[in-house]
MIZA-428582 format. One record per residue (C-alpha): x negated, y negated, z negated; residue in three letters. Coordinates in steps of 0.5 Angstrom, whole numbers, plus 500, padded with zeros to 3 digits. Each point is the difference from the previous one (the first is absolute). Layout:
N
XYZALA/...
//
This chain:
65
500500500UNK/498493502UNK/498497493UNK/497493503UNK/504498506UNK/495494502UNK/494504500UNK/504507503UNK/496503494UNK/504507496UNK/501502493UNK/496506502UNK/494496502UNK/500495494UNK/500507495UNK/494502504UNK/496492498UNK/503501493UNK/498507499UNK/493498504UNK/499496494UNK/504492502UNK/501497492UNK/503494504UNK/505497505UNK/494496502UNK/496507502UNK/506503502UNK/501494506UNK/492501502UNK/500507501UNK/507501504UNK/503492501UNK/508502495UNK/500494496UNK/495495504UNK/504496505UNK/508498498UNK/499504494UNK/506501497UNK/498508498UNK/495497496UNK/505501494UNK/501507501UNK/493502501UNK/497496494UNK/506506496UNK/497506504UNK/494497498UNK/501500492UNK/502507500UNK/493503503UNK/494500499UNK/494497499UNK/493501504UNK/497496506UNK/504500507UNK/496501507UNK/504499506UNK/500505505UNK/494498504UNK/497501493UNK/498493498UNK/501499493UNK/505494498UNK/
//
């Protein structure tokens, strides 16, 4: 399902960043764009957020956050 309609991003890519490691909605939006341009979801991942853990997120081309 499409999570951030701006950025075509889905609920199964935003689960990966955060598994991956993204402690924040600012690193979310690096690694997969969600939240970063009209931003109105950005609510709902700071949420999704507060309820993983922790560690340092690395984008899909592995650089780190």
């Amino acid at each position: 399902m499409i999570f951030c309609h701006c950025a075509g991003v889905t609920d199964t890519t935003i689960a990966q960043v955060i598994e991956s490691g993204a402690t924040s909605v600012d690193e979310v939006a690096r690694c997969c764009g969600a939240g970063q341009y009209c931003r109105p979801c950005r609510e709902e991942l700071a949420a999704l957020l507060e309820n993983a853990g922790s560690g340092r997120a690395r984008c899909a081309a592995g650089n780190a956050l």
